[in-house]
C-alpha positions as CSV (number, residue, x, y, z in Angstrom):
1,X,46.3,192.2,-136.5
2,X,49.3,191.3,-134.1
3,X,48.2,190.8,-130.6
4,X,47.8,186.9,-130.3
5,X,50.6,185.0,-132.4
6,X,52.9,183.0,-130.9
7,X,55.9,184.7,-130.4
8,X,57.7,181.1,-131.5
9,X,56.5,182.1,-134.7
10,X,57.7,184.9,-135.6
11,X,59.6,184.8,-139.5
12,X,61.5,187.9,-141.5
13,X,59.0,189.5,-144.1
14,X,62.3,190.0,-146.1
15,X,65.8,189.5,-145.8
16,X,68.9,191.7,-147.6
17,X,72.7,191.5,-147.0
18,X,74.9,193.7,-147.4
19,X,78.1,191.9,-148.3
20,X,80.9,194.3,-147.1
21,X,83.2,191.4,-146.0
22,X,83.0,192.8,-142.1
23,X,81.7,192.0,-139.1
24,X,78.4,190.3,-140.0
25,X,75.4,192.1,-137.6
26,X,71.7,191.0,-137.9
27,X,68.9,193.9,-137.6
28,X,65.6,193.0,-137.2
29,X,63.4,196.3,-137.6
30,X,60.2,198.0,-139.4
31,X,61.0,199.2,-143.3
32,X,60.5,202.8,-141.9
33,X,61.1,205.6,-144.6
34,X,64.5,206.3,-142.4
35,X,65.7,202.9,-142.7
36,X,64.7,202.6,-146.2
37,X,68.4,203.0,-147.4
38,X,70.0,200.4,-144.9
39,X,67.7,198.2,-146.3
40,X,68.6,198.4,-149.9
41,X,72.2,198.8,-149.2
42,X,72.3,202.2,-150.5
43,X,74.1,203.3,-147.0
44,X,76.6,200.3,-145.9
45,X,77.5,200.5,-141.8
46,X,81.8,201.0,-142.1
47,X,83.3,197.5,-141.4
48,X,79.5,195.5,-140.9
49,X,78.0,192.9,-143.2
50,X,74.5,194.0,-142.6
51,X,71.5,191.5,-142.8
52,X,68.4,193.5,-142.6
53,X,65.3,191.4,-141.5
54,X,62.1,192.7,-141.9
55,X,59.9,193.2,-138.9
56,X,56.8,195.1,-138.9
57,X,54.6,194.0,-136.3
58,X,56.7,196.0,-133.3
59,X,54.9,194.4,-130.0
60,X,55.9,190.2,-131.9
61,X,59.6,192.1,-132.5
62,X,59.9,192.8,-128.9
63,X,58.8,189.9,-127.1
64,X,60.6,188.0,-129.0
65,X,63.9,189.4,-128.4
66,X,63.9,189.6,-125.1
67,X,63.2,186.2,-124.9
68,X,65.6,184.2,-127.2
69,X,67.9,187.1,-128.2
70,X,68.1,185.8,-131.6
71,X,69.3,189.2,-133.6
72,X,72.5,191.0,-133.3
73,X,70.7,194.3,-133.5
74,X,67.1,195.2,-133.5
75,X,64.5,197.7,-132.7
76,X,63.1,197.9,-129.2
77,X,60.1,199.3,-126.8
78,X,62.3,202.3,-125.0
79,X,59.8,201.6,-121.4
80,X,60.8,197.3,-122.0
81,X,64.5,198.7,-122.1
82,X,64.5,200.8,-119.4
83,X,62.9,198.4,-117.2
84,X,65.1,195.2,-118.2
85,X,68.0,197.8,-117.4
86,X,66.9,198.4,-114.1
87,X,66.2,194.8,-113.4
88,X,69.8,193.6,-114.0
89,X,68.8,191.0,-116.7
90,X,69.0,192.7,-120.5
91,X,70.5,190.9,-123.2
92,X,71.1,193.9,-125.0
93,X,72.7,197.9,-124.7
94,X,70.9,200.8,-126.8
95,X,71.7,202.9,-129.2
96,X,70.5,206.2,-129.3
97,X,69.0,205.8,-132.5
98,X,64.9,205.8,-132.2
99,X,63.2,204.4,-135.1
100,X,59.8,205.5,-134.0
101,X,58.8,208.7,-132.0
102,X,54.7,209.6,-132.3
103,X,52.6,212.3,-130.5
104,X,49.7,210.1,-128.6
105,X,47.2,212.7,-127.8
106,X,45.4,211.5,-130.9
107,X,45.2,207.6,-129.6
108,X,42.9,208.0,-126.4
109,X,39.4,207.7,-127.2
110,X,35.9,207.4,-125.8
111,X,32.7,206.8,-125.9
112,X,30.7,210.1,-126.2
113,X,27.7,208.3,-124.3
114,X,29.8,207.6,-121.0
115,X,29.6,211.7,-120.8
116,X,33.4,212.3,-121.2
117,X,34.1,215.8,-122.1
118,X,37.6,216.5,-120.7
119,X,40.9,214.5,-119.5
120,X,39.2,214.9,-115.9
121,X,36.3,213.2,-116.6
122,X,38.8,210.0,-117.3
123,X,38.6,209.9,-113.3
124,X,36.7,206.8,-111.8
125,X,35.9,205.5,-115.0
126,X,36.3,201.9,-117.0
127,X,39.6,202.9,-119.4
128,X,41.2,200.2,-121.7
129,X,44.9,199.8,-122.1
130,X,46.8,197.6,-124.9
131,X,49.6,196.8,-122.6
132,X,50.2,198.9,-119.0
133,X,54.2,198.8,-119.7
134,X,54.0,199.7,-123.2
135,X,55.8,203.2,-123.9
136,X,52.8,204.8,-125.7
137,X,50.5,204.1,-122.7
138,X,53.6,205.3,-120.3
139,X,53.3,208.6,-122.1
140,X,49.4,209.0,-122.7
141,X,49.4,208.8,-118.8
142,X,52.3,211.1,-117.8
143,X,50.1,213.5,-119.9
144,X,47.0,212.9,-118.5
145,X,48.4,213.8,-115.3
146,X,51.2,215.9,-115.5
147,X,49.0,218.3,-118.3
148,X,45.6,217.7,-117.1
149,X,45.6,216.8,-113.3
150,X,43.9,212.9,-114.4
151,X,44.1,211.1,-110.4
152,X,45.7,207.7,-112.9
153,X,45.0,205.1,-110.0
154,X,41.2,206.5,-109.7
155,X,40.9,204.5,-112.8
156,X,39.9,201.1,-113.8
157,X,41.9,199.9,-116.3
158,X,41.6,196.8,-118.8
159,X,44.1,195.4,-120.1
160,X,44.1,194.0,-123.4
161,X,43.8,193.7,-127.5
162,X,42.2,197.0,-128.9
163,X,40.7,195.2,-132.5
164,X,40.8,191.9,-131.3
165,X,39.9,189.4,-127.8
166,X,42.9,188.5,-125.9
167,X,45.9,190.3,-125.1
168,X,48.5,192.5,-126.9
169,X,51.8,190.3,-126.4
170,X,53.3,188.7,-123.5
171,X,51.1,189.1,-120.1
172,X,52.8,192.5,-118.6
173,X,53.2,193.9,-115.2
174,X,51.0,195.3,-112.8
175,X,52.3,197.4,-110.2
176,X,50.8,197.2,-106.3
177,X,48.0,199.9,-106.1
178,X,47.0,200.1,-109.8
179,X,43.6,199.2,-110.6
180,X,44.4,196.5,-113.9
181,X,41.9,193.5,-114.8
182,X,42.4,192.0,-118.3
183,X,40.2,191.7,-121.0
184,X,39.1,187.8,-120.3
185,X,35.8,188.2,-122.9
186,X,35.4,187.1,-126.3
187,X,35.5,190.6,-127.5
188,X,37.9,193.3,-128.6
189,X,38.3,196.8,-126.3
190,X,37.0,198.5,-129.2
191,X,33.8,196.4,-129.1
192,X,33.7,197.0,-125.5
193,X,33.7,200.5,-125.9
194,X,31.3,200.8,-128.3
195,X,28.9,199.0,-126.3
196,X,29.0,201.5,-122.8
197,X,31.1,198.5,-120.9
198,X,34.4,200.3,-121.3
199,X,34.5,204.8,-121.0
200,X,37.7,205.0,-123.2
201,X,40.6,203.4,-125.1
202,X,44.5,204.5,-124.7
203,X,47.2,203.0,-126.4
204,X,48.8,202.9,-130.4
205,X,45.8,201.5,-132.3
206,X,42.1,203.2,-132.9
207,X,39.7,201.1,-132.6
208,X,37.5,200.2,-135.5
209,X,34.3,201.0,-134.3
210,X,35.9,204.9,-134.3
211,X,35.1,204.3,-138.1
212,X,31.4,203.1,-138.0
213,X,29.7,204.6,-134.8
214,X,30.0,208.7,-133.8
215,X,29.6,207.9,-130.1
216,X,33.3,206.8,-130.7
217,X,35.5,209.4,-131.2
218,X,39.1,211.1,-129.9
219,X,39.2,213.1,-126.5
220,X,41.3,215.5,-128.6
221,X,39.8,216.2,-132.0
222,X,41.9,219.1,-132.5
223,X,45.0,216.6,-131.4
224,X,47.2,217.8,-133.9
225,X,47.3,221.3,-132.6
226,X,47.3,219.7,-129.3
227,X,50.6,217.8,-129.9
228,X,52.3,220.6,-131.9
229,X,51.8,223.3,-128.8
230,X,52.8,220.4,-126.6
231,X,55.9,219.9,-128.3
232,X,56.6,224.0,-128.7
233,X,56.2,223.6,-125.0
234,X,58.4,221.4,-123.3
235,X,60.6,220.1,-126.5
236,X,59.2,216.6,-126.0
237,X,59.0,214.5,-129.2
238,X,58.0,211.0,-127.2
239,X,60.5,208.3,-128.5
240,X,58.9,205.3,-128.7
241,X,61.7,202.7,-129.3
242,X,65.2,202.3,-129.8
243,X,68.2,200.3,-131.5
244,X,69.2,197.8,-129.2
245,X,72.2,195.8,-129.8
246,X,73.1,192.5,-128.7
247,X,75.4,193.0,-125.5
248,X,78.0,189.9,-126.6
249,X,77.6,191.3,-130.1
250,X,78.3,194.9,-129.1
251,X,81.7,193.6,-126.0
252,X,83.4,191.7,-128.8
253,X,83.2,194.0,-131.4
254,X,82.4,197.6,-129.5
255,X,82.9,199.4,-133.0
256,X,79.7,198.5,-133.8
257,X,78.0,201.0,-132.5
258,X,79.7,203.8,-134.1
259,X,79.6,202.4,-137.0
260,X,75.5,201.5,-136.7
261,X,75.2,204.9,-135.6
262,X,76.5,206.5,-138.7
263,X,74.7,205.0,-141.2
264,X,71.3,205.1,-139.2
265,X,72.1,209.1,-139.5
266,X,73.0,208.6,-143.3
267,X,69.5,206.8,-143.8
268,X,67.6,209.1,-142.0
269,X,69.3,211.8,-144.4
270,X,68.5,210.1,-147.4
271,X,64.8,209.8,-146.5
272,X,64.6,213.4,-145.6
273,X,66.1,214.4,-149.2
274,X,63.5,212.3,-150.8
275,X,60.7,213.4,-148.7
276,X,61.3,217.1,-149.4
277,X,61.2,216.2,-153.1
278,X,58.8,218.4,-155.3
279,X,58.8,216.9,-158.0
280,X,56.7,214.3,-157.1
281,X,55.0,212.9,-153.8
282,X,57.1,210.3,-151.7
283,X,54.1,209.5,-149.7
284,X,50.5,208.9,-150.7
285,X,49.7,212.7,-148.5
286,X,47.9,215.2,-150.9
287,X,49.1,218.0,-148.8
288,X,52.2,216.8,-147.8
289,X,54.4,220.2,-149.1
290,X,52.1,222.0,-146.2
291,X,53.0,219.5,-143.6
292,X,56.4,220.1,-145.1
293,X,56.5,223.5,-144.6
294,X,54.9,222.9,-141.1
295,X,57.8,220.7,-139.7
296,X,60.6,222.9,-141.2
297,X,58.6,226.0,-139.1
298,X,58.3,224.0,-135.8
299,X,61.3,221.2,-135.5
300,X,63.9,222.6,-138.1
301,X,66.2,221.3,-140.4
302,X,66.5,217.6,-138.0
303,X,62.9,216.6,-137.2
304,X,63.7,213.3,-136.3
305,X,66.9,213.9,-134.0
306,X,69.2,210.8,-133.1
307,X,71.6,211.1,-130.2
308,X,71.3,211.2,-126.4
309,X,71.7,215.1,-125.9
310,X,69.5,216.1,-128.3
311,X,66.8,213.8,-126.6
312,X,68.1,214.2,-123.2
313,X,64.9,215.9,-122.3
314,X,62.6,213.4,-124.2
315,X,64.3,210.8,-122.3
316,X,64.3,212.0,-119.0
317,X,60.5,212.6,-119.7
318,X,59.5,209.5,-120.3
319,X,61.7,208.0,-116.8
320,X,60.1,209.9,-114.9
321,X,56.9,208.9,-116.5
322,X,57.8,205.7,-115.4
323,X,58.8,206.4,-112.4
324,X,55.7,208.5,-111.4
325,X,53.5,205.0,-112.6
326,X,55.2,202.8,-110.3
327,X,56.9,201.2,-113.2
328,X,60.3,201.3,-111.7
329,X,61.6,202.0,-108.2
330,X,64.9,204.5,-109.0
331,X,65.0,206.6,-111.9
332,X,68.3,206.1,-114.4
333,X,70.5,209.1,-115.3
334,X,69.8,209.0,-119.5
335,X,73.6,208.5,-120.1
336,X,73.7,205.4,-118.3
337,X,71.2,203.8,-120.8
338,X,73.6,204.2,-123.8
339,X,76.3,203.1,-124.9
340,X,79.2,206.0,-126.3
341,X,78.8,206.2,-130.5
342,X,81.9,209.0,-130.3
């Protein structure tokens, strides 16, 4: 698992250029099935020699970046962005390309025993968090209270590793007023849980113990019809991270981000094509022509929209998320956070 390594360590899983003879560009990111074809140079960025380094443990990515600034381009937590905007100091501009969006309903869990039948029973009790900045918890939370009534600072949160002891990433903030101890023990969240010392788990991980004891189990079972009348609700598909580019990168060569833009759109594309293949499964998913048929139904022919008006609402979600958790102290207009790809 992530959580622990040094962040001085961190190495490519697997390096690929591109050798178009332009402006050379650096992105570190996950080999998602939409970046699969920027990856293998199938889809060349316009006037870019593209170096794609492989990255998939997100929360190492992150911290790293934002401390040494070492790639041109990369992927990045949206709630890190937004808050390193705010505070005057980020090395990099964003792209309104988001490489990850996921429902989270699915992620909090808890401990039958502890006597938790509904979001309002979260109130008063012992919750663990990977990371209290990190966007999925940011969103888990502006459900819990904005859906479900959940009094947030009623709980006691601990902070920490869900599958392992010690902390996911760089210590994080805690804002005035927030019940937040971290996890000092020798043991994970999820072993916490299942022994009665913690009520419930938010965050992007399940714990192991979900697997192994049936006291452990999802405060939304049904999560995936949770999520989907969610989404047919408010047109919220929570974007987890974005494409952030270098800020000297991006002021000598502003270009860039057009050109980025583009062939992120022409990847995507090309992973849709492939997914909606018949002739044989791209993805190990038995039943993946019915969730086919499913996403089609409820998000069209784009279900993984790039741009800022066509996440304007997403967006403006998650700020005020953020703004509602004492995470920041104004609330950005969405366009200010991106740079212009037209």
């Amino acid at each position: 698992m992530l959580n622990t390594a040094p962040v001085a360590t961190v190495q490519p899983l697997t390096v690929t250029t591109s050798a178009t003879g332009g402006v050379p560009v650096t992105l570190a990111c996950a080999l998602y099935d939409r970046m699969q074809a920027l990856y293998t140079g199938e889809v060349k960025p316009q006037g870019i020699d593209l170096t794609f380094r492989i990255e998939d443990f997100p929360r190492r990515l992150f911290d790293h970046a934002m401390a040494q600034a070492p790639f041109d381009a990369c992927e990045m937590s949206s709630s890190d962005f937004v808050t390193r905007h705010l505070a005057g100091n980020n090395p990099f501009v964003a792209l309104p390309v988001f490489p990850s969006k996921m429902f989270r309903h699915g992620l909090i869990t808890i401990n039958a025993k502890s006597g938790i039948r509904s979001p309002k029973d979260l109130e008063g009790r012992r919750i663990g968090v990977m990371r209290h900045t990190m966007t999925a918890a940011v969103y888990i939370r502006g459900h819990l209270q904005n859906d479900y009534g959940v009094d947030l600072k009623s709980i006691r949160w601990v902070e920490g590793s869900v599958n392992s002891p010690g902390m996911h990433g760089v210590p994080t903030y805690h804002p005035p007023g927030w019940d937040i101890t971290v996890n000092t023990s020798d043991r994970s969240l999820s072993q916490l849980l299942e022994a009665g010392e913690i009520d419930g788990i938010i965050g992007t991980h399940l714990p192991e113990s979900i697997r192994t004891n049936p006291d452990v189990r999802r405060l939304f079972p049904d999560f995936h019809t949770v999520e989907r009348e969610y989404y047919q609700r408010t047109g919220v598909f929570p974007i987890m991270h974005i494409i952030a580019i270098k800020r000297e990168t991006w002021e000598r060569n502003p270009f860039i981000a057009r050109s980025l833009y583009d062939a992120f759109e022409q990847s995507k594309r090309a992973a849709l094509t492939r997914m909606r293949n018949y002739s044989a499964l791209r993805f190990m998913l038995p039943w993946l022509p019915d969730e086919l048929d499913e996403l089609d139904r409820v998000f069209g022919d784009d279900p993984w929209t790039y741009g800022v008006e066509a996440n304007r609402t997403t967006f403006a979600t998650m700020i005020e998320f953020m703004y509602q958790q004492d995470l920041i102290a104004r609330k950005p207009s969405v366009d200010e956070l991106f740079v212009p790809v037209s």
